[in-house]
N, CA, C and O atoms as a GROMACS GRO file, in nm:
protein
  348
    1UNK      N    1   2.642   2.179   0.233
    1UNK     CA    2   2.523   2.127   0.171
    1UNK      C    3   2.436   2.063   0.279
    1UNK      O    4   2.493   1.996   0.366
    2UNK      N    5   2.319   2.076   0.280
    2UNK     CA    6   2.226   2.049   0.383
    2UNK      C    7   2.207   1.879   0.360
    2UNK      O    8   2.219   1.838   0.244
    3UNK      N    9   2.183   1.798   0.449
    3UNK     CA   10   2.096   1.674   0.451
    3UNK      C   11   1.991   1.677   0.398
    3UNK      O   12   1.938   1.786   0.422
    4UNK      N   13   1.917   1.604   0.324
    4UNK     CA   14   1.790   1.580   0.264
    4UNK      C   15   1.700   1.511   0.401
    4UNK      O   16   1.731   1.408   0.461
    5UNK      N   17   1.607   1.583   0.423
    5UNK     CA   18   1.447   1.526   0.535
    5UNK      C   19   1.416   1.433   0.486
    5UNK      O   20   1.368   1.451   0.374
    6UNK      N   21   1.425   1.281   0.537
    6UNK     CA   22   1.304   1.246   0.489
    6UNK      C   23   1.193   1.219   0.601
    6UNK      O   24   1.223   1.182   0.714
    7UNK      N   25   1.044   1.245   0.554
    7UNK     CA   26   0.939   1.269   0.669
    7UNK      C   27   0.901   1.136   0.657
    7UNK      O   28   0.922   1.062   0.560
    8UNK      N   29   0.849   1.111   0.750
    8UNK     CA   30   0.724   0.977   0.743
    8UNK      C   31   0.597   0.987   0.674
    8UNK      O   32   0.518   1.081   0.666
    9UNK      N   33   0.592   0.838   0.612
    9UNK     CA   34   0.416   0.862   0.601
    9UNK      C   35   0.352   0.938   0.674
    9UNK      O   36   0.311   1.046   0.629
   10UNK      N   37   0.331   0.902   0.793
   10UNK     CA   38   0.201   0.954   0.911
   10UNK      C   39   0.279   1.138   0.917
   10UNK      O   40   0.207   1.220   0.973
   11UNK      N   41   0.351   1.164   0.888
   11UNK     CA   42   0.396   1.365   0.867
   11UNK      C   43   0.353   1.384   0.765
   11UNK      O   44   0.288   1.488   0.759
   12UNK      N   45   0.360   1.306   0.640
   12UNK     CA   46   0.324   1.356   0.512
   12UNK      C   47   0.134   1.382   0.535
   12UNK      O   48   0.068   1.486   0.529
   13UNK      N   49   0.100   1.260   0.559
   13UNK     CA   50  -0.011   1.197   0.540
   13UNK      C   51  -0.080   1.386   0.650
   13UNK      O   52  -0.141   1.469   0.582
   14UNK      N   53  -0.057   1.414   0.793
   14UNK     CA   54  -0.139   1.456   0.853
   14UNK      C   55  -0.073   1.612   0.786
   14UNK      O   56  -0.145   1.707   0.815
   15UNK      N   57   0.036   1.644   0.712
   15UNK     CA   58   0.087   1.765   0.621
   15UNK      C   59  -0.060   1.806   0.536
   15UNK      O   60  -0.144   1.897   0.541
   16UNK      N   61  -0.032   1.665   0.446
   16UNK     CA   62  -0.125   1.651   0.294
   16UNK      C   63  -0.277   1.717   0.378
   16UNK      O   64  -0.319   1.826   0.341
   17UNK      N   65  -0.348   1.642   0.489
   17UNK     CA   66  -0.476   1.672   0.514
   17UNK      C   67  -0.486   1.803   0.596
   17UNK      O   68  -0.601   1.846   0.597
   18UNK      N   69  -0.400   1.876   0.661
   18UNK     CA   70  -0.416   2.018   0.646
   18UNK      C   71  -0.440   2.140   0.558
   18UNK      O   72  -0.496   2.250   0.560
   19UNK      N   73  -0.325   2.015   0.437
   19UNK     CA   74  -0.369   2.135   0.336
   19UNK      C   75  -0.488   2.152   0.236
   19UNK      O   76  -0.527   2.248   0.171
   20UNK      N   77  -0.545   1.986   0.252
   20UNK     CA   78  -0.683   1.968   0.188
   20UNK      C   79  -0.731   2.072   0.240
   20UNK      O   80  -0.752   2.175   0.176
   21UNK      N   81  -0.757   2.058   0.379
   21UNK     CA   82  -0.861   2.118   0.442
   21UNK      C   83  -0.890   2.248   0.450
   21UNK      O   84  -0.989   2.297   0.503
   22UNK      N   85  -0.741   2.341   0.357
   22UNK     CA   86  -0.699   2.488   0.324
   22UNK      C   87  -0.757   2.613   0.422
   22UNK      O   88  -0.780   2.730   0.394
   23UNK      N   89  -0.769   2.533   0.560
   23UNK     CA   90  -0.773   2.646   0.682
   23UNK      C   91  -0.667   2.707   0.684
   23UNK      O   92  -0.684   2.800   0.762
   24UNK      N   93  -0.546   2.711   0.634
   24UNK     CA   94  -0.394   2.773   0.633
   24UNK      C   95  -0.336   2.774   0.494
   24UNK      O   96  -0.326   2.667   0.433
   25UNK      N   97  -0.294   2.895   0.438
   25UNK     CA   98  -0.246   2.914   0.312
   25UNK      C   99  -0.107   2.734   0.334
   25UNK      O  100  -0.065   2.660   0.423
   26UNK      N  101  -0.091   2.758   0.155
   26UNK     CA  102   0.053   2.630   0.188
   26UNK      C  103   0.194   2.716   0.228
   26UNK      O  104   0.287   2.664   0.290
   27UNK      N  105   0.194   2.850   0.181
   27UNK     CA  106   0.296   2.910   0.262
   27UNK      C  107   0.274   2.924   0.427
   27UNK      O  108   0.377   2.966   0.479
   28UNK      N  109   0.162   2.899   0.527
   28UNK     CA  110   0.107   2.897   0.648
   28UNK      C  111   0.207   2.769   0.723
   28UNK      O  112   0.281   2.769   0.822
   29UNK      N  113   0.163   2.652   0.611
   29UNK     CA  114   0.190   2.515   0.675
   29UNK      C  115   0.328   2.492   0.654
   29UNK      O  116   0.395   2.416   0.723
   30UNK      N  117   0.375   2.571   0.543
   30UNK     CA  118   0.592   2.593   0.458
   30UNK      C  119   0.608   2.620   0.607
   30UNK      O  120   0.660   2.532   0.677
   31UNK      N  121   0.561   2.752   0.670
   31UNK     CA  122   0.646   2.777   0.809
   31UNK      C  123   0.654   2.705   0.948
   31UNK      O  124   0.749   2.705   1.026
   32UNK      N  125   0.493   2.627   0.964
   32UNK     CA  126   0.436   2.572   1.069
   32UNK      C  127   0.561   2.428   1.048
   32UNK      O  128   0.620   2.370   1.140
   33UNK      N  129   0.567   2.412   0.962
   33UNK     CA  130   0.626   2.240   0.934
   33UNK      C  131   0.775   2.250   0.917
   33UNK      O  132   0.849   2.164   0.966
   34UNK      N  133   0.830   2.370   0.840
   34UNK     CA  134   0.948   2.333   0.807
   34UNK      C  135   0.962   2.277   0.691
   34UNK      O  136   1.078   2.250   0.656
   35UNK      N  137   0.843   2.242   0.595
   35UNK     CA  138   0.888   2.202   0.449
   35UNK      C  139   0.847   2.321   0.355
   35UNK      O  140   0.779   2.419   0.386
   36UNK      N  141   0.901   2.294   0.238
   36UNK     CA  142   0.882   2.358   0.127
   36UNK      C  143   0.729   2.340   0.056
   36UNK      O  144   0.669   2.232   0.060
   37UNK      N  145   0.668   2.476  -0.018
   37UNK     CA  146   0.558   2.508  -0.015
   37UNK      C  147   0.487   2.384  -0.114
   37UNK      O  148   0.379   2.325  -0.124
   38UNK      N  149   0.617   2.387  -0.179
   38UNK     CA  150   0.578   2.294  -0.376
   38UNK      C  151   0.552   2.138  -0.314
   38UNK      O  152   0.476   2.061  -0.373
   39UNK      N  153   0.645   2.090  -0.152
   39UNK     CA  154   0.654   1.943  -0.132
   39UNK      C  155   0.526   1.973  -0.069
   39UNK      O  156   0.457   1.876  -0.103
   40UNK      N  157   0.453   2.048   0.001
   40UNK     CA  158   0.352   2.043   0.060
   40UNK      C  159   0.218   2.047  -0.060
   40UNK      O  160   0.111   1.992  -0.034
   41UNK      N  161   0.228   2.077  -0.114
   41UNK     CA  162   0.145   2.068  -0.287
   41UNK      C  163   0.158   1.927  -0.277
   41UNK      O  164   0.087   1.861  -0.202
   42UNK      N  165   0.225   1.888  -0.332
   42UNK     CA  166   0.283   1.725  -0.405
   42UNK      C  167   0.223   1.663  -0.325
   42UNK      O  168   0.143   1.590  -0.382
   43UNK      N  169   0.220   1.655  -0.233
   43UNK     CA  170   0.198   1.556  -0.074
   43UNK      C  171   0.047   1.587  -0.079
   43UNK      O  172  -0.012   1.480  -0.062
   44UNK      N  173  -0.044   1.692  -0.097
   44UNK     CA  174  -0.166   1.688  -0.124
   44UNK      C  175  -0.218   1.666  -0.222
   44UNK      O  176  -0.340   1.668  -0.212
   45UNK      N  177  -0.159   1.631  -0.376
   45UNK     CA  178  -0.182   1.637  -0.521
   45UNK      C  179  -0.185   1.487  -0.495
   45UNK      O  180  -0.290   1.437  -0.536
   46UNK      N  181  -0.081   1.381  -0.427
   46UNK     CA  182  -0.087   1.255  -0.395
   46UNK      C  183  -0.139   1.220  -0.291
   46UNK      O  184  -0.121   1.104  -0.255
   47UNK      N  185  -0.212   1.298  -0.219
   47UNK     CA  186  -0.342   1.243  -0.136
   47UNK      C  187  -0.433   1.216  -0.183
   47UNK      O  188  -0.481   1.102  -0.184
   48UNK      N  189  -0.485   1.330  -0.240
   48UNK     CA  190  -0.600   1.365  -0.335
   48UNK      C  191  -0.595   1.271  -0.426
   48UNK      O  192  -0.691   1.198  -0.400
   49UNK      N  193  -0.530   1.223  -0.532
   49UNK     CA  194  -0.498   1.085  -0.623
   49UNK      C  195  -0.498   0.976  -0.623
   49UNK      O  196  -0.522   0.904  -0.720
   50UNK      N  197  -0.459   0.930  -0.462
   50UNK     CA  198  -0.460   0.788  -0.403
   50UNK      C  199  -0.582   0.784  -0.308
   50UNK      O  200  -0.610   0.672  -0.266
   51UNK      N  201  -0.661   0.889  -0.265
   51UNK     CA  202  -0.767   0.874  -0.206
   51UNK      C  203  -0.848   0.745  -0.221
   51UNK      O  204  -0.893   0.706  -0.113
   52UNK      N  205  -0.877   0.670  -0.325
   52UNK     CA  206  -0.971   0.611  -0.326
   52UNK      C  207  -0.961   0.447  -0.317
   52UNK      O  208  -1.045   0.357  -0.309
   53UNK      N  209  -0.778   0.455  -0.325
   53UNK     CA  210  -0.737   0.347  -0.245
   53UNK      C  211  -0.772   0.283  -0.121
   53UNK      O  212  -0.774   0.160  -0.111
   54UNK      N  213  -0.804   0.377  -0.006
   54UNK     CA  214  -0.843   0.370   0.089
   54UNK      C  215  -0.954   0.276   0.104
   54UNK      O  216  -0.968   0.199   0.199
   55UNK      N  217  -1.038   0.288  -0.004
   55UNK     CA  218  -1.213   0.223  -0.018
   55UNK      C  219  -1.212   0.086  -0.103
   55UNK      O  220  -1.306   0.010  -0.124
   56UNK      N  221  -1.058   0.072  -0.152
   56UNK     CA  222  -1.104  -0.065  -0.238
   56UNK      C  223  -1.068  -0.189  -0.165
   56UNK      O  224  -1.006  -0.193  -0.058
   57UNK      N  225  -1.105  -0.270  -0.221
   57UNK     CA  226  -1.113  -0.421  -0.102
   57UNK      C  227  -0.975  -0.453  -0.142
   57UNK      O  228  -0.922  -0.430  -0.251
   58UNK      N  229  -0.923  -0.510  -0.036
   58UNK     CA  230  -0.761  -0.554  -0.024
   58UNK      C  231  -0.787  -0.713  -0.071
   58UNK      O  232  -0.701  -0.791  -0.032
   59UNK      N  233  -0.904  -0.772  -0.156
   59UNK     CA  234  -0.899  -0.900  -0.207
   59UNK      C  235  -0.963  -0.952  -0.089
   59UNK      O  236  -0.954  -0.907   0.026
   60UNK      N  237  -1.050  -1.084  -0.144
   60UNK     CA  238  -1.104  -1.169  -0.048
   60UNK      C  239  -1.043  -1.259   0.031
   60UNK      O  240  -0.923  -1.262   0.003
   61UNK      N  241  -1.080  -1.357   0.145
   61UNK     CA  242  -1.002  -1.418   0.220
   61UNK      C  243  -0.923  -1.556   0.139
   61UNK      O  244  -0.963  -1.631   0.049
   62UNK      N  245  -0.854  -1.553   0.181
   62UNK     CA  246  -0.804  -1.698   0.020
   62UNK      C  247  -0.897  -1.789   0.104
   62UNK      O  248  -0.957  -1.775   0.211
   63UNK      N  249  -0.882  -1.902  -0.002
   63UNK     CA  250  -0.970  -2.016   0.014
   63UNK      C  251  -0.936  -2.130   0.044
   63UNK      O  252  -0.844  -2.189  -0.014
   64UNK      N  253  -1.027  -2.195   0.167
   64UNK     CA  254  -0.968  -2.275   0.253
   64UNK      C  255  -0.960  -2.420   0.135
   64UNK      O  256  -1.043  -2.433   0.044
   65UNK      N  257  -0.855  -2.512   0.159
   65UNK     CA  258  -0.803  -2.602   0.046
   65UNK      C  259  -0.896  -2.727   0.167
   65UNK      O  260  -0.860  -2.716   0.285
   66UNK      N  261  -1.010  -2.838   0.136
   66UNK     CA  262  -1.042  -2.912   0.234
   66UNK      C  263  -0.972  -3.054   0.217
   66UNK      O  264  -0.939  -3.108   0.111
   67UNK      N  265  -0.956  -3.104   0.351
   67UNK     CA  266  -0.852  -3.263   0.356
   67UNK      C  267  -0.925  -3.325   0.260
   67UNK      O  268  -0.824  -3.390   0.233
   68UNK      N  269  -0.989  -3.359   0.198
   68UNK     CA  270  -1.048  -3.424   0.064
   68UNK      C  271  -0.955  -3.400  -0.056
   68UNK      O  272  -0.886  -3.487  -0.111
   69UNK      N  273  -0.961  -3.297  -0.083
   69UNK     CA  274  -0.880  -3.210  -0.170
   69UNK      C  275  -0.749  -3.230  -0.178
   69UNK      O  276  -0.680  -3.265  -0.274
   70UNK      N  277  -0.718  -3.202  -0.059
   70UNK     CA  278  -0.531  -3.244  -0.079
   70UNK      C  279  -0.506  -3.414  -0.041
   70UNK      O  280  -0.395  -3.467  -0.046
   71UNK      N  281  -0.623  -3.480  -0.008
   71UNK     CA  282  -0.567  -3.657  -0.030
   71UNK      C  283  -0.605  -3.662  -0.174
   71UNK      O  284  -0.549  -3.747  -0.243
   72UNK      N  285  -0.670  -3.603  -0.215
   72UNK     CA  286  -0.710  -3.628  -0.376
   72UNK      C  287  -0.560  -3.571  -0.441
   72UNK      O  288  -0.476  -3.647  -0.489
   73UNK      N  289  -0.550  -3.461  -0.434
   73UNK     CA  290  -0.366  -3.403  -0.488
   73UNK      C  291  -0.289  -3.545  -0.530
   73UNK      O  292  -0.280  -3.615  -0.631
   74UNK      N  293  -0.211  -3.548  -0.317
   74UNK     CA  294  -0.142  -3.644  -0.314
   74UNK      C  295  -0.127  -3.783  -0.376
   74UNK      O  296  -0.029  -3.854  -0.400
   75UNK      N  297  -0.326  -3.804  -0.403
   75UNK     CA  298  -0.301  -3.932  -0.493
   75UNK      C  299  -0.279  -3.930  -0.620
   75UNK      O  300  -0.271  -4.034  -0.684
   76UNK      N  301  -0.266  -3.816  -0.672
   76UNK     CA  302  -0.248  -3.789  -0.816
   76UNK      C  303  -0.115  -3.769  -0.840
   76UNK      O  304  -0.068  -3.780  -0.953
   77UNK      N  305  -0.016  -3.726  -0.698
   77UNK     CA  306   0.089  -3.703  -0.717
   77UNK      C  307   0.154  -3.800  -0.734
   77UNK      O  308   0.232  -3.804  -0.829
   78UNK      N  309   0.136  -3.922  -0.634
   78UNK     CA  310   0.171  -4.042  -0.613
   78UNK      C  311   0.206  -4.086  -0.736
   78UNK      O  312   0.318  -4.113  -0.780
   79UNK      N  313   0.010  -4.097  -0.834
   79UNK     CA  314   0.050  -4.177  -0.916
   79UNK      C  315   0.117  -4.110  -1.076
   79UNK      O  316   0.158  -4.182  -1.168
   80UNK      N  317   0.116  -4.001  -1.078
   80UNK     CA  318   0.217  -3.939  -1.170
   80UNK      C  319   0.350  -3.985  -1.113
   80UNK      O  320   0.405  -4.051  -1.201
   81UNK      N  321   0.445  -3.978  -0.975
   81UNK     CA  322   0.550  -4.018  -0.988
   81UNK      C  323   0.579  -4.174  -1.010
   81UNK      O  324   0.691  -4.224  -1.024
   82UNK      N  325   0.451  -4.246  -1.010
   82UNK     CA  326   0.507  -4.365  -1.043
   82UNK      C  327   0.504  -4.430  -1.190
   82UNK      O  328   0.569  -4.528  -1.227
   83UNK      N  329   0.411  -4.351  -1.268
   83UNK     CA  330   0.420  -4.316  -1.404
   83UNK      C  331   0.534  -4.295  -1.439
   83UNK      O  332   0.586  -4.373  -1.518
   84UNK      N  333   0.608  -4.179  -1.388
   84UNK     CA  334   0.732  -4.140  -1.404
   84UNK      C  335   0.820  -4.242  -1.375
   84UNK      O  336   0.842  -4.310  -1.475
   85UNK      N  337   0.868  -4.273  -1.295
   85UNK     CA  338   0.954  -4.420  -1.236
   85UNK      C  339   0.942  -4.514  -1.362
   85UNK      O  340   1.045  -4.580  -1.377
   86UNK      N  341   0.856  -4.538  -1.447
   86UNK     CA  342   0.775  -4.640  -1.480
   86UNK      C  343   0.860  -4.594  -1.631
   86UNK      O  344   0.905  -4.688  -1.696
   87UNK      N  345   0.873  -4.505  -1.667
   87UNK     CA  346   0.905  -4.451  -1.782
   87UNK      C  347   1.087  -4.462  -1.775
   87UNK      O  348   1.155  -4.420  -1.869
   0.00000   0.00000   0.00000
């Protein structure tokens, strides 16, 4: 029984954009690569799908907390634990 391949992202990834680019049948790229015609499909069916991942914002920069802010916290923390104590 053979070992199972597994390829890397960056093999899949530059696989998938050959075959977008369909200068080579997927039986062309089955022989050039060494994979199977259907994983070379899949690998472009999930390029093509996640494409637009690429373009969305990975979220804004978090937000800076200013020393005002966290002596204000701390004094609230303070006096909740002494509330607490108190109880």
């Amino acid at each position: 029984m053979k070992k199972r391949k597994n390829h890397s992202p960056d093999f899949k990834a530059k696989v998938a954009l050959e075959a977008i680019r369909e200068e080579m049948t997927l039986a062309e790229l089955s022989k050039k690569y060494s994979v199977h015609p259907t994983q070379i499909g899949t690998w472009k069916r999930a390029a093509i799908e996640n494409m637009a991942a690429a373009f969305t914002r990975q979220g804004s920069a978090p937000e800076r907390v200013s020393a005002a802010d966290v002596d204000k916290l701390h004094s609230k923390i303070g006096q909740l634990v002494v509330e607490r104590d108190f109880l």
